[in-house]
Structures are given as C-alpha cells and as structure tokens.
N, C-alpha and C positions, 0 to 999 in steps of 0.2 A: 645713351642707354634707353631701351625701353621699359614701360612702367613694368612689364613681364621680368627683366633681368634686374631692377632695380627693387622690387619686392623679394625673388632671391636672394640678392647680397644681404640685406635687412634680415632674413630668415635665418641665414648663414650666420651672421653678426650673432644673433640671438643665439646660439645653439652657444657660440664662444664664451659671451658674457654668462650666460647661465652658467655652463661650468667652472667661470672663475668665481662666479657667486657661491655657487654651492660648495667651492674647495675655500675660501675663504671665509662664508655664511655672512655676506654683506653685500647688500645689494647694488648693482653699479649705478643709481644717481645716487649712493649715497659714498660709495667712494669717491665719485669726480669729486665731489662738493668736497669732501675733505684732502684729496690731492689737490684741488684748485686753491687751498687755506694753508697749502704748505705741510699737512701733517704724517705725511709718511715719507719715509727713505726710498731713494731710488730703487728701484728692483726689476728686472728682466720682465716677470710679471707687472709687476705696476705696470711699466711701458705698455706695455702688451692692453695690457688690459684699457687703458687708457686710447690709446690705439682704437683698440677695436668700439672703446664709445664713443669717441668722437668721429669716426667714419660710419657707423650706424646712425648718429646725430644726421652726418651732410647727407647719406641716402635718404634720409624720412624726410627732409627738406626737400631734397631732387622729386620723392615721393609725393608728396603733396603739391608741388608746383606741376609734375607732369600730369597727375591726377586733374587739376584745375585746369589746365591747357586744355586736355582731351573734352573735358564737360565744357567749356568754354564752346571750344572749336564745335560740339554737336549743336547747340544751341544756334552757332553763325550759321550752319546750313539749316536749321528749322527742325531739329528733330526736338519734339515736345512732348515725348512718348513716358510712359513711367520704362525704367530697365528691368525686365527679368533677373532675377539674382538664379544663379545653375552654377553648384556645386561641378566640380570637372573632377569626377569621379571616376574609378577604375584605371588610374595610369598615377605611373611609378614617381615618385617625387623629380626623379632627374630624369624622363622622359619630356619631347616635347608637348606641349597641348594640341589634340587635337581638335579644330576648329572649323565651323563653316566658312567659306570663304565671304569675304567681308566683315566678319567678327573678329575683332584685335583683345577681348577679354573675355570672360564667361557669360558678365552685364554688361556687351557692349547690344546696343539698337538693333533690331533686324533691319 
C-alpha cells in the first residue's frame, strides 16, 4: 500500500469509529481497554467496532513505518532540503491528486 491509500483507510477508519463513539458516547480507546478486561457482552457492534480499531491501529503502524522509509530513503540520496508543506486544495476527497511529476505527496522534495 501506499502512504497515499494507507492514510485513506486511516481516514475511512475514523469516520467509522466516530460514529460508533457518538451512537454509543464512549470513546474507542476507552472501549478497547474495557473489551480487552472482558467487560462487555458480545454484540455485532462490539465486533465491529473492535474491528474497525484494531485495523486503524495496524494502518497507523503500516503509517509510520512507510512514513520512516520514505524520509529515510531521501536522506540516502542526499536530499537535506527543508519540505514545503502545500495544502492539495480544490479537489474532491475521492478524486485523484493531482501532482507534478516526480512528487509522490504534497511535502514531497522538488
């Protein structure tokens, strides 16, 4: 996966958890911590819910290691440059990015 589709799923994730938080008014690291202590009954939801934080967990993981890679990898070719941070503005959430060629994020190097 790329860091582009793997901050999607992460985004996607969110929008889930949220609204099991706000149909339930409890926030999900504070559900895990008490499904992980045994204190609620199975439920469709529960699953679900559970589900969806523990595969938000292994994306921010995948996140941060591909994250580390890419800055790694600039550094082995010599790029020592500060990054531009550029909002990617005017384009639809589920639209591709569009980008210069050679640019893989919005702060990637020129």
């Amino acid at each position: 996966m790329t860091l582009e589709e793997i901050l999607q799923d992460i985004h996607g994730l969110d929008v889930r958890l949220r609204e099991l938080e706000q149909q339930y008014g409890l926030l999900s690291d504070d559900l895990y911590t008490l499904y992980r202590l045994g204190e609620f009954e199975q439920s469709r939801d529960l699953i679900r819910w559970v589900g969806y934080y523990e595969l938000r967990q292994e994306r921010r993981r995948a996140y941060d290691a591909a994250l580390r890679e890419r800055l790694l990898s600039w550094r082995d070719i010599g790029i020592r440059t500060t990054l531009p941070l550029r909002p990617r503005s005017g384009r639809s959430p589920t639209a591709p990015a569009q980008r210069p060629p050679g640019r893989t994020t919005p702060w990637s190097p020129r």
